[in-house]
C-alpha positions in Angstrom: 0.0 0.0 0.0 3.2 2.2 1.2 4.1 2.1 -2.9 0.9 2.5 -4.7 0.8 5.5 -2.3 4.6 6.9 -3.7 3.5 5.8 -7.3 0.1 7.6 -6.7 1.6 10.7 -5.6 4.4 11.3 -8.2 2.3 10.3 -10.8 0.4 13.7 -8.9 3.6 15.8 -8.8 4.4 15.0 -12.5 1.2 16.1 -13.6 1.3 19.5 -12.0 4.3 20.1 -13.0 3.8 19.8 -16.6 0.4 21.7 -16.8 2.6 24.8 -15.1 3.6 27.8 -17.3 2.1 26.0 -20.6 1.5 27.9 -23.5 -2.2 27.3 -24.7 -2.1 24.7 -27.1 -1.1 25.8 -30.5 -0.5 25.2 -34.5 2.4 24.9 -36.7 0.4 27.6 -39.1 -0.4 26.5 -42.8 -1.7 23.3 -43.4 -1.8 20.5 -41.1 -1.0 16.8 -42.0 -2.2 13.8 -39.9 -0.3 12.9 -36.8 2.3 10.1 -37.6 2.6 7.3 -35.1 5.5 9.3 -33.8 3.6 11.9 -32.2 1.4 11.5 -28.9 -1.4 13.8 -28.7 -1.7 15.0 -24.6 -5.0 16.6 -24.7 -4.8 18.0 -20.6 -1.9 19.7 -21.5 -2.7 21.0 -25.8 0.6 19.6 -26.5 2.4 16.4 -28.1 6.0 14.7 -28.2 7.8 14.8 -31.5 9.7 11.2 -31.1 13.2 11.7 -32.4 13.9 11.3 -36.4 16.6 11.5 -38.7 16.6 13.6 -41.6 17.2 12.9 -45.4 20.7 14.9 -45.2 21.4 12.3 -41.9 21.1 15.3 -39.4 19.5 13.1 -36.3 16.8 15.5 -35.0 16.0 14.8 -30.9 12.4 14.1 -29.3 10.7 17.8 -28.7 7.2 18.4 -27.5 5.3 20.8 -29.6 2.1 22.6 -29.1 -1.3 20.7 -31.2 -1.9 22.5 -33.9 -5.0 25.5 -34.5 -4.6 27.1 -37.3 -2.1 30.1 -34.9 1.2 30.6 -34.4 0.3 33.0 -31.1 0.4 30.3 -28.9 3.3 28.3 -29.6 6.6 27.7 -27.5 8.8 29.4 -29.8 6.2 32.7 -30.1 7.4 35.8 -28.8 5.6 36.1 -25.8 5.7 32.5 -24.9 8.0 30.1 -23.0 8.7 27.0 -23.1 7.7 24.9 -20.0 10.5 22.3 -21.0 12.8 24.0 -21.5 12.9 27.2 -19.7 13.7 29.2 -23.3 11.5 32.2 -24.2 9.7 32.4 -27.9 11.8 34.5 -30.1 9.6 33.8 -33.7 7.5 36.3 -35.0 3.4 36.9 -33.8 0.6 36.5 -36.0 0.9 39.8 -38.2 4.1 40.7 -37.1 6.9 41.2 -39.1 10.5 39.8 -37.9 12.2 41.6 -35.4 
């Protein structure tokens, strides 16, 4: 009982800790393909993990989480504005209508 308890209660911990500071869930902007079988949709949180993947030109490309797409870019990670509840790192792309700065 002592366990389920510790399991129960991480399992608790870990879930408040990942709906903390999370940008709303967002889109990729233009148009949206199907999930692949390497992405996991987490609908508490509006965001998936991007399994890792290696590229044509043999770059390998790690596992990210990304917001689910909505047809906006004003509520992804990497939005100005935003910051990234994994990794700490503030959104430095462009808002909807705004032009680079």
């Amino acid at each position: 009982m002592r366990l389920f308890k510790s399991l129960a209660f991480a399992a608790a911990i870990s879930l408040a800790a990942v709906g903390v500071g999370h940008a709303k869930g967002g889109g990729h902007g233009g148009s949206h393909a199907a999930k692949s079988a390497s992405e996991k949709s987490t609908a508490t949180t509006g965001d998936h993990v991007v399994h890792s993947y290696v590229k044509k030109d043999g770059t390998v490309v790690q596992s990210y989480h990304a917001t689910n797409p909505n047809g906006t870019r004003n509520d992804n990670y990497s939005t100005r504005g935003n910051v990234n509840p994994y990794t700490g790192e503030p959104g430095s792309k462009p808002r909807d209508g705004e032009g680079p700065k």
